[in-house]
C-alpha positions in Angstrom: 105.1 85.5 103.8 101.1 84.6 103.7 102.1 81.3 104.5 104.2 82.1 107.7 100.7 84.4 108.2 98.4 81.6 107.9 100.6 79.2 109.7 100.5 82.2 112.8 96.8 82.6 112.0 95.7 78.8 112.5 98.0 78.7 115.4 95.9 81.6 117.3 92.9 79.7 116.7 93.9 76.6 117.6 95.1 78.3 121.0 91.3 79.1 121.5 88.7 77.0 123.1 86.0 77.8 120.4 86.9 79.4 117.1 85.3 82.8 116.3 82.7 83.2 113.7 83.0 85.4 111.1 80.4 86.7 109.1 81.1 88.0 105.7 78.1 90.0 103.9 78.7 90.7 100.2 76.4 90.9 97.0 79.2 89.5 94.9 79.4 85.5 95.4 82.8 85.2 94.3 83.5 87.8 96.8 81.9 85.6 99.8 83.4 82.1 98.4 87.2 83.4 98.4 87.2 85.0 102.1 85.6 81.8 103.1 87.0 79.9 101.8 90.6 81.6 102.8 88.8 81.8 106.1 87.8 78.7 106.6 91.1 77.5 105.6 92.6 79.1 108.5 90.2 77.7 110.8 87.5 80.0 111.4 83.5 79.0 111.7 82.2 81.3 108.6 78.8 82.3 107.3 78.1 84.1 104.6 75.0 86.5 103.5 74.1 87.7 99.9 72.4 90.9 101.9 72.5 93.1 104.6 68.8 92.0 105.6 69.9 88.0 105.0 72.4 88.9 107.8 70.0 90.6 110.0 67.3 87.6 109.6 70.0 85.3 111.1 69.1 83.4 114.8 73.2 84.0 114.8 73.7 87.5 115.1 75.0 87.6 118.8 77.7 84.7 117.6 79.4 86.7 115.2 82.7 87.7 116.7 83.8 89.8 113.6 81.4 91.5 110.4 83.3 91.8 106.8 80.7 93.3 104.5 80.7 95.0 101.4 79.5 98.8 102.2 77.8 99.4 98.2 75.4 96.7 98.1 71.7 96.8 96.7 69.0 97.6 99.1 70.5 98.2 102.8 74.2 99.3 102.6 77.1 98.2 104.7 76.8 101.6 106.9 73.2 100.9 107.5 73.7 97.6 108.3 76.3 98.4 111.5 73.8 101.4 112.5 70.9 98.7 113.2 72.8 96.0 114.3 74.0 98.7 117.0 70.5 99.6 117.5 70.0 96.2 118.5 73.0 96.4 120.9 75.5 94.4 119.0 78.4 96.3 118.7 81.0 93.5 117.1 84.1 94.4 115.3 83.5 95.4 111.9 85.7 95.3 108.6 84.3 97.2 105.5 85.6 96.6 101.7 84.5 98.8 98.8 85.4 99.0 95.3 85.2 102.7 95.8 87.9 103.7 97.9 86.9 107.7 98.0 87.6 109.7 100.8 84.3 110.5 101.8 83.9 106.8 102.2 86.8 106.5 104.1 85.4 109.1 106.5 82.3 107.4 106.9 84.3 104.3 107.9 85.9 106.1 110.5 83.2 107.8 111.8 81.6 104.4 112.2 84.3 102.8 114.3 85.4 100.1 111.7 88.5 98.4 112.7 89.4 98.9 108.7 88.8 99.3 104.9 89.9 97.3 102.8 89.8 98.5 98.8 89.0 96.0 96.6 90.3 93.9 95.6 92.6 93.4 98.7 95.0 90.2 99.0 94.8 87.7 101.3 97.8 89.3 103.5 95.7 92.3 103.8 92.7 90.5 105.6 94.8 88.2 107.6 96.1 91.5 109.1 92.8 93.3 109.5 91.1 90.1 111.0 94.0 89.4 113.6 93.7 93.0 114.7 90.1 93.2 114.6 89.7 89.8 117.0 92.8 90.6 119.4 92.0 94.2 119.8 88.8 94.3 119.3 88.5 97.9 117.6 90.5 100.4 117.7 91.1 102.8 114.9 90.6 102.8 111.3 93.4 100.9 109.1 93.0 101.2 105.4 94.1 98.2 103.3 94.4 97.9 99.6 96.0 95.2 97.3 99.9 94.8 98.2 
């Protein structure tokens, strides 16, 4: 089935002049290396930040068609980090992944206007989904994703 997915995946992309840029902001590097590299795999342009504040000191900010960041990370958090980015007048879609999938944080998701939240750890299906419905509808409700 996730091969079907990433066969439909690359075909979307390749059906587009210029392939969108993700951003993924995590602390955990292992985190970052697996989405990119399942990312990159499926054709999209990726860059990835150890920090809320490495992503905001990017020249690239207006490039990034989608955000995937962690929301507990030290210093600024993943909430924080879509509040100034707004403040700033980018308003891209944005996918959120915790470790602590509590309702409260779910709420806070929602209130924010993520596309989803993904509990971690999440399997590659799960993105897929959320990314593909993050770039074609560009928002939209909250969808809540967990390993399958």
């Amino acid at each position: 089935m996730i091969t079907a997915s990433v066969s439909l995946a690359r075909w979307r992309i390749s059906r587009v002049q210029k392939a969108p840029v993700i951003s993924i902001v995590d602390d955990d590097e292992s985190v970052r290396d697996a989405i990119r590299s399942l990312l990159r795999a499926l054709g999209y342009v990726v860059d990835t930040f150890a920090s809320a504040e490495d992503y905001l000191q990017s020249p690239h900010l207006s490039d990034t068609s989608c955000l995937i960041t962690d929301i507990q990370m030290p210093g600024m958090n993943g909430f924080e980090l879509q509040r100034r980015l707004v403040s700033k007048g980018l308003q891209m879609p944005v996918i959120f992944m915790t470790a602590f999938p509590e309702e409260a944080v779910s709420r806070l998701a929602r209130d924010a206007g993520a596309v989803s939240l993904l509990s971690k750890p999440f399997d590659e299906q799960a993105l897929i989904s959320c990314l593909d419905r993050a770039l074609t509808e560009r928002g939209g409700g909250i969808t809540e994703g967990s390993a399958g």
